[in-house]
NUSE-101730 format. One record per residue: x, y, z of N, C-alpha, C in turn. Coordinates in steps of 0.1 Angstrom, whole numbers, padded with zeros to 4 digits, always signed. Atoms other than C-alpha are relative to their C-alpha. Layout:
BEGIN
XYZXYZXYZ...
# end
This chain:
BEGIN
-0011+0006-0006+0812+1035+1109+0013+0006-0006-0017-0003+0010+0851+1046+1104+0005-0009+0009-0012+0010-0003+0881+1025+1107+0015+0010-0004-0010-0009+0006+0918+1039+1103+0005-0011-0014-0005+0008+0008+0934+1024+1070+0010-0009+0006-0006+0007-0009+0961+1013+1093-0001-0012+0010+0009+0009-0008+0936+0992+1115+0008-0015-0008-0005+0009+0003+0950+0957+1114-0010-0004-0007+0009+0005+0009+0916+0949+1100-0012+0009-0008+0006-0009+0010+0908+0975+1077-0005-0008-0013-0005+0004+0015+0914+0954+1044-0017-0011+0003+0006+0007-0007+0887+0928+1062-0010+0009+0000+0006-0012+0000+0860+0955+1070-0004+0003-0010+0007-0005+0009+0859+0971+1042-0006-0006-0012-0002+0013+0007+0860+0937+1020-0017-0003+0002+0011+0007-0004+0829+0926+1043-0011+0011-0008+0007-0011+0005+0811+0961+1038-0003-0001-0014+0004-0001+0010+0816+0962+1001-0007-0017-0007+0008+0014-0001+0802+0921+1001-0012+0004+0001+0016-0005-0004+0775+0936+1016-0013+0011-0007+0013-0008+0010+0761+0959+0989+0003+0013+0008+0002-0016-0005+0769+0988+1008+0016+0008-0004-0008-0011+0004+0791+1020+1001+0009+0005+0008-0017-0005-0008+0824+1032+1015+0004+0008-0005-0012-0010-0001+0846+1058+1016+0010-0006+0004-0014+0007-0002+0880+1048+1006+0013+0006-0003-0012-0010+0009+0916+1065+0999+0004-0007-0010-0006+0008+0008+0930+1055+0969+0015+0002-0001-0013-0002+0000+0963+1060+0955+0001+0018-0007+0006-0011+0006+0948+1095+0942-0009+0009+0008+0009-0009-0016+0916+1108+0962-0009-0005+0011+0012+0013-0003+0893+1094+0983-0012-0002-0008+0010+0001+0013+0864+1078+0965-0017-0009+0007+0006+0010-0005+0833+1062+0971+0001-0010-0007+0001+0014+0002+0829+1028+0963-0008-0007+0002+0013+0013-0002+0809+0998+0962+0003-0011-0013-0006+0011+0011+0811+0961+0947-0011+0002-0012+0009+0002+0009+0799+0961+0909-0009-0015-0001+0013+0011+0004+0764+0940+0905-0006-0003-0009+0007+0003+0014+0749+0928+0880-0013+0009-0002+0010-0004+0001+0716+0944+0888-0001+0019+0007-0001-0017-0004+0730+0979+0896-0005+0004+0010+0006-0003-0009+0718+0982+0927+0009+0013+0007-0006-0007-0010+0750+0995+0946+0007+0017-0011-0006-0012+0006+0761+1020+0914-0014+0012+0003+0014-0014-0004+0720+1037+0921+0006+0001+0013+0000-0003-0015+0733+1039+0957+0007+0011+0000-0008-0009+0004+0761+1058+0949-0004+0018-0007+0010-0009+0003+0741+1078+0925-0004+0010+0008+0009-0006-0012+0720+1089+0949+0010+0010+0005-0005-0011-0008+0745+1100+0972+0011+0010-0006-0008-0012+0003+0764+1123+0950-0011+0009-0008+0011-0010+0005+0732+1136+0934+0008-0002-0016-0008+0010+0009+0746+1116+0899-0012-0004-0008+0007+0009+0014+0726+1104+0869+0008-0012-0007-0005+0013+0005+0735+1075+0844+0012+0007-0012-0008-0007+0009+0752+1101+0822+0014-0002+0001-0008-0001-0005+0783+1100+0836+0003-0016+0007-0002+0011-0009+0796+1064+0846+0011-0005+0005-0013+0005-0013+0821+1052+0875+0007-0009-0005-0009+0011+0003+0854+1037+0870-0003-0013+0005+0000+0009-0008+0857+1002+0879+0014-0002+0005-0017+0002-0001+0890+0992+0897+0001-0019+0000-0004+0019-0002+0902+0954+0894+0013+0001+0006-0009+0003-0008+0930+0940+0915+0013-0002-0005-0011-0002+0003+0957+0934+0891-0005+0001-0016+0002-0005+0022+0963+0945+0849-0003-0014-0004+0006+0010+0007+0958+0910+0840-0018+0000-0003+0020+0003-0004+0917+0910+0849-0002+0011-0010+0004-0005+0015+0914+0936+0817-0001-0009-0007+0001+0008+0007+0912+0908+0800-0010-0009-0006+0012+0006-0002+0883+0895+0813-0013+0010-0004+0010-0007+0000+0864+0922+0804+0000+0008-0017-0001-0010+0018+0875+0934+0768+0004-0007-0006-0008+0006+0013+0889+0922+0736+0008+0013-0004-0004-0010+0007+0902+0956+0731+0016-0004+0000-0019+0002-0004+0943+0954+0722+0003+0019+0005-0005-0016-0005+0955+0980+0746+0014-0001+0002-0012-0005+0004+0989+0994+0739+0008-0005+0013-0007+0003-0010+1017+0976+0762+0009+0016+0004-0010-0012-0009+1034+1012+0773-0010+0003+0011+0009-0007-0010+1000+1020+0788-0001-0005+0011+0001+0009-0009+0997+0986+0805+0015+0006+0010-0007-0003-0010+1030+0999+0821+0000+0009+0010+0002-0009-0009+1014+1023+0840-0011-0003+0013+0009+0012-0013+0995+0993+0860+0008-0006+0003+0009-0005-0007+0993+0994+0886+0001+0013+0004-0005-0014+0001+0988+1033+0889-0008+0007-0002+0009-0011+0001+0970+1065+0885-0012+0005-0011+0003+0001+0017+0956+1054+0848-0014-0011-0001+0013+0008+0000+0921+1047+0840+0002+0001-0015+0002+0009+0011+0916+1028+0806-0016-0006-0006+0014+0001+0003+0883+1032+0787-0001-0010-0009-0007+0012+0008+0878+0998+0767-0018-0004-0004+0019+0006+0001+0844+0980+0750+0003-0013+0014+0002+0011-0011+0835+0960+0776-0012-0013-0002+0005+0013+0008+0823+0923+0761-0015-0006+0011+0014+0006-0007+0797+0921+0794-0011+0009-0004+0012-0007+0002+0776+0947+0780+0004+0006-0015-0003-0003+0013+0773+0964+0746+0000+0014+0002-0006-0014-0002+0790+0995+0756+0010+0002+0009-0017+0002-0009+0823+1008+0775+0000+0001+0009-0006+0002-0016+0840+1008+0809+0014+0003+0002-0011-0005-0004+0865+1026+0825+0009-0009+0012-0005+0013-0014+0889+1000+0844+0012+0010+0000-0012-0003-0010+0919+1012+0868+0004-0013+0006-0008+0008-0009+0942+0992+0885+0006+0010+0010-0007-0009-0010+0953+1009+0918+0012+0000+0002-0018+0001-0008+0990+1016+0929-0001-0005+0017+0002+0003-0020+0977+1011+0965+0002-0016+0002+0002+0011-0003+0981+0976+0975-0011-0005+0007+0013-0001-0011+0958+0979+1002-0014-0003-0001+0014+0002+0006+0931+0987+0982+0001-0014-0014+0000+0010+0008+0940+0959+0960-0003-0014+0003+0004+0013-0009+0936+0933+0985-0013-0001+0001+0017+0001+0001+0900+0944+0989-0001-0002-0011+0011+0006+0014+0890+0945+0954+0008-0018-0001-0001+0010-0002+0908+0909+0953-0012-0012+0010+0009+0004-0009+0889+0900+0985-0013+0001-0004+0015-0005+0000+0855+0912+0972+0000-0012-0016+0004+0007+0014+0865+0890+0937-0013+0004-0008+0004-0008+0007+0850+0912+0915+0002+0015-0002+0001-0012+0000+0853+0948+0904-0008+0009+0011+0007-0010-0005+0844+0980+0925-0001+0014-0009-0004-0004+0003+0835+1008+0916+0002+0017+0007-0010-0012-0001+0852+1042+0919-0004+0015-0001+0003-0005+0007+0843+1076+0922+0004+0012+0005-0004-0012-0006+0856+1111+0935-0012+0003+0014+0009-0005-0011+0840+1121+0970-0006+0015-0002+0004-0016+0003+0818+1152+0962-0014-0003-0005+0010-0002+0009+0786+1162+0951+0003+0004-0012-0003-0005+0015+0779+1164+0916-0001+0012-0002-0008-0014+0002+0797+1197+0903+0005+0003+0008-0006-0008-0009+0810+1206+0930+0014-0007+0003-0016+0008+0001+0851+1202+0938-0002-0012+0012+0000+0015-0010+0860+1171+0953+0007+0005+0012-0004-0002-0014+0869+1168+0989+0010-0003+0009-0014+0006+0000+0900+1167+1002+0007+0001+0019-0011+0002-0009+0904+1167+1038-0010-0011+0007+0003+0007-0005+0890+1141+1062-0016+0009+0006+0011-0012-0004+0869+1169+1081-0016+0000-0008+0005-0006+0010+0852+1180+1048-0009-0014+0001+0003+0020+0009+0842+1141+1041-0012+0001+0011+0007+0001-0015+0830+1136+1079-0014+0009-0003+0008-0010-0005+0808+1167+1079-0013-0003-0011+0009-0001+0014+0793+1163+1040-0011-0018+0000+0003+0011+0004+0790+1122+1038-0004-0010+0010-0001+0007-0006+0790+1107+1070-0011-0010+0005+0009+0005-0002+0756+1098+1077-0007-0007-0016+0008+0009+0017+0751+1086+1039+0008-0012-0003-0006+0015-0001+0776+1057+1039+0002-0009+0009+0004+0013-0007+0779+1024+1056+0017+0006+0005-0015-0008-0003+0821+1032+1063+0007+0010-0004-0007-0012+0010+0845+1056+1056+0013-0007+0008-0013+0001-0001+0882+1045+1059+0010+0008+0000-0007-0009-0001+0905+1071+1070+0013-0001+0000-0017+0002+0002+0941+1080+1059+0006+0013-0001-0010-0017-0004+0947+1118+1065-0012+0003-0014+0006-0008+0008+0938+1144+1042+0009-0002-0010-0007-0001+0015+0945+1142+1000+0000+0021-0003-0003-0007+0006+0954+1178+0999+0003+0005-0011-0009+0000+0013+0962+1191+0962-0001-0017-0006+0001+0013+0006+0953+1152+0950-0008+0000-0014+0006-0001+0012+0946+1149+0916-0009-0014-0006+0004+0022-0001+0924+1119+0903+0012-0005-0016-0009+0009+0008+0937+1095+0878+0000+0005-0017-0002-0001+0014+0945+1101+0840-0011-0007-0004+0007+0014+0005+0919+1087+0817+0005+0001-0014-0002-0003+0017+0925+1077+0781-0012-0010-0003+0005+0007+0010+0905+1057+0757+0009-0011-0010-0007+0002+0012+0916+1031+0735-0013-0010-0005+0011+0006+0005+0883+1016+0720+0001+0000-0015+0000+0003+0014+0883+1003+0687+0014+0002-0006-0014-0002+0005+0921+1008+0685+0004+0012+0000-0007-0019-0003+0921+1051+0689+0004+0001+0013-0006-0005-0010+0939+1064+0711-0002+0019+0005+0006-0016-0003+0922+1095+0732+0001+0007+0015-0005-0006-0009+0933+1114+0761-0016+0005+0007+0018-0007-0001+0896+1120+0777+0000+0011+0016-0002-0010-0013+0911+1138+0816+0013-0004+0003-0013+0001-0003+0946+1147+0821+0001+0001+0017-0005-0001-0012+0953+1137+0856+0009+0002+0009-0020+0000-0008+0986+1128+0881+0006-0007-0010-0008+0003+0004+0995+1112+0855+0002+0004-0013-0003-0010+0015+1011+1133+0821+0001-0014-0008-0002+0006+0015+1006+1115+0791+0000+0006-0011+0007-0009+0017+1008+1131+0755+0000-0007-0006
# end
C-alpha cells in the first residue's frame, strides 16, 4: 500500500501500520528508512532484517518523539550542546538501562514523523532503505521497483536526492566519539 505524506491521513496510517507489527517505508528528515515499532520480543527488527538481507551485527537506530524520552532509556549524562541538536539529523549512542548493552536514539526534525512515533507510544526503529552494502536509495522509483512487494506501506514524499543520513556520535560511559559523519558536521 502507499499513501502521499501529505495525505490528510498519513500520520494515522502509518501509526496504525506500525501498531500492527508491520514495516514501512518512511521519509525522514534525512532519507527514507524502513521502520517498524520496537518490541520487546524482536519480532518486527527480524522483519526488517530480513528485508535488507541484515544480521544482528549491525543494529537500527531507534527514533523517539521528543529529546526528553532519552531519559527513559539511559542514565548516560549526555552533553547539553549535543541535546541541542534535538530535534535533528543526530543519532546518540547511549547504554541503554533496558538491556545490558547500547542503543542508538534520534530524535527527528520532521514533525510528521514525530507525531507517529508519539502515536505508536514507543520507539521505532530506523534504518536506511537498501540492501545490505549496497548505496541507499534515493528516488521514489528506485524504492517502488526494489521494496514494494516486501513492505506493508511505503509513504511517499518525492525523491531524497544527494540526502545524507544522520551524524552518529557516542557518548557511553562519558567518551565522546564521532562513530558516522553525516548532514550534520560535528568535530
Amino acid at each position: 500500500m502507499k499513501c502521499l505524506k501529505s495525505d490528510f491521513d498519513s500520520i494515522k496510517k502509518c501509526a496504525d501500520s506500525l501498531k500492527n507489527a508491520q514495516v514501512v517505508i518512511i521519509p525522514t528528515d534525512t532519507v527514507y528508512g524502513f521502520s517498524a515499532i520496537v518490541d520487546d520480543d524482536s519480532k518486527t527488527k527480524e522483519k526488517i532484517q530480513k528485508i535488507k538481507g541484515r544480521g544482528d551485527e549491525k543494529p537500527f537506530i531507534q527514533l523517539i518523539s521528543s529529546p526528553e524520552d532519552i531519559k527513559k532509556y539511559t542514565d548516560d549524562e549526555i552533553p547539553s550542546n549535543l541535546l541541542d541538536y534535538w530535534p535533528g539529523p543526530l543519532t546518540i549512542i547511549v547504554n541503554d538501562k533496558r538491556i545490558n548493552s547500547t542503543t542508538a536514539f534520534r530524535c527527528p526534525a520532521d514533525e510528521w514523523l514525530r507525531k507517529i512515533i508519539k502515536e505508536c507510544n514507543a520507539p521505532i526503529y530506523s534504518t536506511s532503505v537498501n540492501r545490505s552494502g549496497n548505496p541507499i536509495l534515493e528516488t521514489e522509483n528506485e524504492i517502488l521497483a526494489e521494496f514494494n512487494d516486501e513492505v506493508d506501506l511505503f509513504v511517499l514524499d518525492g525523491d531524497k536526492i544527494n540526502a545524507l543520513p544522520s551524524t552518529i556520535v557516542s557518548v557511553c560511559d562519558g567518551n565522546f566519539k564521532i562513530i558516522r559523519q553525516g548532514c550534520l558536521k560535528i568535530n
